[in-house]
N, C-alpha and C positions, 0 to 999 in steps of 0.2 A: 656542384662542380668539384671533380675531386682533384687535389693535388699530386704533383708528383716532385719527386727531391730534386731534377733536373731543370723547373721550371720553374714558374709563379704559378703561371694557373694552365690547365690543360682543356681544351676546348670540349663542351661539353659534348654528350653524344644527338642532341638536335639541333646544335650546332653545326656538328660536323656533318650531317644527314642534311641539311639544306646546301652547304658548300658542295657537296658533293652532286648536287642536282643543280648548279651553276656551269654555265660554259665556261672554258678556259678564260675568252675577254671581260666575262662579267667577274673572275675572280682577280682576274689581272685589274680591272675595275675599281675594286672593293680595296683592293693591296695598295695602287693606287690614290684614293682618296683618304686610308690613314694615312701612308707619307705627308702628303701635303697637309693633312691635319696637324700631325706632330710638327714639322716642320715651320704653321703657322701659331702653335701655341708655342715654342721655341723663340721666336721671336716677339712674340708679346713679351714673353719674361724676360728677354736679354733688354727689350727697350725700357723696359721698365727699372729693371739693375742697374743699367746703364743709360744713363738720359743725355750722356754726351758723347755716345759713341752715333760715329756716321752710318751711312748704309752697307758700305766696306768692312766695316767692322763687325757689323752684326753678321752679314751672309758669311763670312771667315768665318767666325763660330760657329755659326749654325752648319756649316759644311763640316767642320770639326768634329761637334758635337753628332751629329749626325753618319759618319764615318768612324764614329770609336776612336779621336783620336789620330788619325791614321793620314789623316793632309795634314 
């Protein structure tokens, strides 16, 4: 995989040759299933950081964290 200055990592090139043999839903899909991944690994470590924070507290973060900030 080779790098480039603008990113972390650039998707490789048979990578990108299966994405691009995916229908729009099955990538909308795939985009899909990371959010809720990230989203539910986000709250493992907030529960865990925080073991007396309620469920209010954690989704506030996680919508924070998740928006850069930006709620």
């Amino acid at each position: 995989m080779r790098l480039d200055r603008g990113q972390i990592e650039v998707v490789s090139e048979e990578v990108a040759e299966m994405l691009r043999h995916k229908t729009g839903a099955e990538r909308l899909a795939i985009a899909c299933e990371m959010f809720s991944s990230a989203r539910r690994m986000i709250i493992s470590q907030l529960r865990t950081e925080h073991p007396d924070w309620d469920e209010q507290q954690i989704n506030q973060e996680v919508a924070r964290r998740l928006s850069h900030g930006s709620i």
